[in-house]
N, C-alpha and C positions, 0 to 999 in steps of 0.2 A: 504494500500500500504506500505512494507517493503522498509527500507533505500536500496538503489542500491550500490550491493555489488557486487563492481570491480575486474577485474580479481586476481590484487593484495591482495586484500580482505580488502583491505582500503577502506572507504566512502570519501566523499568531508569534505574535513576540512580546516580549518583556512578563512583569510581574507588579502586579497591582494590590496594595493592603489595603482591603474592603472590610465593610459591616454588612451584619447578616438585619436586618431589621427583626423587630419582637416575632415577627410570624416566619420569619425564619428564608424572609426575600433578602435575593443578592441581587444589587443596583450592579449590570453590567456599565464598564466606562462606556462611552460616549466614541471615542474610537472604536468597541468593537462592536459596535450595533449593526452598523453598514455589512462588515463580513460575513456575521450569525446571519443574516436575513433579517432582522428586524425591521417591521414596517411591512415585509412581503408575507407574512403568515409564516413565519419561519418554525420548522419542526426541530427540534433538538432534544436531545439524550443525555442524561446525565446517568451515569453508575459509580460502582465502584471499580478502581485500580485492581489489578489483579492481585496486589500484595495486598488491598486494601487499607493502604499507608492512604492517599487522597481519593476526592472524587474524579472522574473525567466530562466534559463537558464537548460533545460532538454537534455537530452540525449533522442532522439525519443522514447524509447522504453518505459522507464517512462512515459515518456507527455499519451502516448496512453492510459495507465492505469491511468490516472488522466482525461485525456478527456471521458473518458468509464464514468468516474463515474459522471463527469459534466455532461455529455446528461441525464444521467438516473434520475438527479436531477427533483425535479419538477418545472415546470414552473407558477404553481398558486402563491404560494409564489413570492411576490415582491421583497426578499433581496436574495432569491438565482436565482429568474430571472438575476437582476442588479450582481450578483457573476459572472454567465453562461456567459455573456456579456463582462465583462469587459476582463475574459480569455479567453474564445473563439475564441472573435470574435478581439481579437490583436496578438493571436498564430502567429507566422511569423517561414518558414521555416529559418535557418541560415547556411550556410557553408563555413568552415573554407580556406582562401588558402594556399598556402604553404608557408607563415610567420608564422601560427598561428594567423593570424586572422580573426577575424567575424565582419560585420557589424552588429549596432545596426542598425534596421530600424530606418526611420529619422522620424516616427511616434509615435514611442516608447519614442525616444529620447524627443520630445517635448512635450510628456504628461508628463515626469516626472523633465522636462526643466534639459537634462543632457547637458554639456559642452563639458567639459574635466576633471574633475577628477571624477572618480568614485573608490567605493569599489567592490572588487571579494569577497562574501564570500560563503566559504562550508556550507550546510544546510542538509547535509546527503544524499540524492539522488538527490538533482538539487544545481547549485549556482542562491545567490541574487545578483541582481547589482544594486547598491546602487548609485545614486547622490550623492555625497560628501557632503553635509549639511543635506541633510535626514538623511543620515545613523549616522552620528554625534548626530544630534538630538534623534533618536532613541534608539542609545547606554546609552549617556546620561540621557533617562529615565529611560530603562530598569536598568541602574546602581541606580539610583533612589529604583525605585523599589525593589529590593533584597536587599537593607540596612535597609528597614523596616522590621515588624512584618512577616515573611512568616510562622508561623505555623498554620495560616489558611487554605492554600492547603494541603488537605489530598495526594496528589499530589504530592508535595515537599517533605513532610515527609517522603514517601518511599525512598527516596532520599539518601541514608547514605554517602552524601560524606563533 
């Protein structure tokens, strides 16, 4: 599956610190209403990450191409059974109203015990939305991480930046 390339020809980028409101609405910014579709009856997906560390936030037309390829997964395997499961079966339609915003299902919300502060971030074709102490924690290792040794990823090395 190729990065979801907007009409603009930008991907989802950056990372945005939001509020969830008392009902548990997240106000998309204002840059990504245009890309979601907002305005045009835009269908979008929200589930759970496969680790279930954040949520993911698709544009229907992605999800469908990622759900193609979870059915076709197989189901003997134990860890891509428990994968198929965890996204699947949390996919939640979502639509925007004319504030720009979307509810989190209050399902969603309590498996990843979100509040009120969460992150937006761009991941190329879907956004994560992050609990505010997860995604802290996770930045924080991945920063961890890349101060070490990386010329063990043949991976990184092609990497020229």
């Amino acid at each position: 599956m190729g990065p979801l390339v907007l009409e603009s020809g930008a991907k989802f980028r950056g990372t945005s610190k939001l509020s969830l409101d008392a009902r548990g609405r997240l106000t998309v910014p204002s840059k990504y209403r245009e890309a979601l579709g907002f305005g045009d009856s835009p269908q979008l997906i929200v589930t759970l990450e496969k680790q279930a560390r954040c949520l993911l936030l698709y544009r229907l037309e992605e999800w469908e191409e990622t759900e193609e390829k979870l059915i076709n997964l197989p189901d003997w395997d134990p860890k891509v059974a428990s994968v198929k499961q965890v996204m699947l079966l949390h996919a939640t339609e979502v639509e925007p109203d004319n504030h720009g915003r979307i509810l989190i299902p209050p399902l969603l919300r309590e498996r990843l015990v979100i509040d009120r502060q969460v992150y937006l971030s761009g991941y190329g074709n879907y956004f994560q939305i992050w609990e505010e102490s997860a995604f802290e924690a996770t930045i924080s290792s991945a920063l961890e991480m890349v101060k070490g040794d990386l010329s063990e990823s043949p991976e990184l090395q092609k990497l020229s930046i």
